[in-house]
C-alpha positions in Angstrom: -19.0 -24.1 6.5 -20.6 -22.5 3.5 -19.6 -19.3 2.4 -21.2 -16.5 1.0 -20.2 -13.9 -1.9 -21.2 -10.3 -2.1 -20.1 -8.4 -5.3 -20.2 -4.6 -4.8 -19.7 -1.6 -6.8 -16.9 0.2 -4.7 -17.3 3.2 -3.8 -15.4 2.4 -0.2 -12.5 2.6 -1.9 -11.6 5.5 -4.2 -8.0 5.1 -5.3 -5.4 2.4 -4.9 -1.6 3.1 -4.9 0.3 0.0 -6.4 3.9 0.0 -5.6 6.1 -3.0 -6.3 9.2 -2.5 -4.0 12.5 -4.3 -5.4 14.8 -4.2 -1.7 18.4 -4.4 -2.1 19.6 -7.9 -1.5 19.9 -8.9 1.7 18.0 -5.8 3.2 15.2 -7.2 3.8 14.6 -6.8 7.8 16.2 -3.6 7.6 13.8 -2.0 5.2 10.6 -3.8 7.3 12.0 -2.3 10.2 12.4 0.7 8.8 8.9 0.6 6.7 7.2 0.6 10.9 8.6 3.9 11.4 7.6 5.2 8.3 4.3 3.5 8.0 3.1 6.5 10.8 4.3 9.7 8.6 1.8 8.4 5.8 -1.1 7.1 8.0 -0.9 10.6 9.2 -2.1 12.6 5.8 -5.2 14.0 4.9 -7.1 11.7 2.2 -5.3 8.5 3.7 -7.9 5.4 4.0 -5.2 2.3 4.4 -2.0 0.6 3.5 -1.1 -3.0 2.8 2.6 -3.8 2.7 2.9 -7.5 1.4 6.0 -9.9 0.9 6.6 -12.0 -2.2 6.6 -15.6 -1.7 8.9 -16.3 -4.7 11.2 -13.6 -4.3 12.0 -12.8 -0.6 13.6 -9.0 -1.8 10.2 -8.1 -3.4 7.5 -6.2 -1.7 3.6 -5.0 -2.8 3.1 -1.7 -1.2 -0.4 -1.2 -1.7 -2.1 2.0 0.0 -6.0 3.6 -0.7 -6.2 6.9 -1.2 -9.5 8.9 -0.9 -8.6 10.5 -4.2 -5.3 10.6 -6.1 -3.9 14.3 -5.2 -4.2 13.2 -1.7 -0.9 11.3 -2.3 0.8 13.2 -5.7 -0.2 17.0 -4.3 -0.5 16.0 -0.4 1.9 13.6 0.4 4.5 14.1 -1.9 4.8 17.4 -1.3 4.7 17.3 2.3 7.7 17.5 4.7 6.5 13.8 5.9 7.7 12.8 2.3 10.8 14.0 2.7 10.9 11.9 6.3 9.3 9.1 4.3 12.4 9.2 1.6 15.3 9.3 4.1 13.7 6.1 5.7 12.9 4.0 2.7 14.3 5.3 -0.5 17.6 4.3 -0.3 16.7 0.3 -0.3 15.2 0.4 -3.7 17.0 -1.1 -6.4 15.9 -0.3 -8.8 13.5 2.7 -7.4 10.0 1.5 -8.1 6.9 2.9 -10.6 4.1 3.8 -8.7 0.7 3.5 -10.4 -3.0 4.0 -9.8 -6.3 2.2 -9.9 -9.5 3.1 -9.4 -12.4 0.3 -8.1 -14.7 -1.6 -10.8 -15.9 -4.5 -8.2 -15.2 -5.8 -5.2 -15.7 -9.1 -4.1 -15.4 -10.2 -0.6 -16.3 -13.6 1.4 -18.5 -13.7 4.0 -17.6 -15.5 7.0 -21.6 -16.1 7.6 -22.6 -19.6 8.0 -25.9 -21.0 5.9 -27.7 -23.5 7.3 
């Protein structure tokens, strides 16, 4: 199979929430099971476009939370100052250690395969 590359200029996705989430040893199911409840009160907001909660490898307490944003007041103005925040904190917060930095990115390229085939 041959694969093909498409760069684009993003503007699909506006701005990227990057949280890396340290979880209290041995915590680890608990806060995944407790991320699937949460996962809804965030989905739920105005300016949401997706979220991607990965699991390090190396480090099995360690976490990528990484969630799209239409634009970035949609999650410091919207979200966190929603009562679905406060929801959000009573599920989650209390497995951080230490509590994480959240930071933001906005798109230069994108790069994606294509699963067409050539011939």
């Amino acid at each position: 199979m041959t694969w093909l590359f498409g760069y684009v200029k993003s503007a699909d996705r506006m701005v990227l929430e990057v949280a890396i989430l340290s979880v209290r040893s041995g915590q680890g199911p608990a806060f995944e099971a407790a991320f699937a409840k949460a996962r809804a009160l965030i989905s739920a907001m105005p300016g949401f476009i997706s979220l991607d909660l990965q699991k390090s490898l190396a480090v099995p307490e360690r976490y990528l939370l990484l969630v799209e944003w239409q634009q970035i007041e949609d999650h410091t103005e919207g979200f966190r100052k929603s009562s679905s925040y406060g929801d959000w904190s009573r599920l989650l917060h209390h497995f951080y250690e230490p509590f994480p930095t959240v930071e933001y990115f906005g798109p230069i390229e994108r790069v994606q395969r294509s699963a067409e085939r050539l011939s």
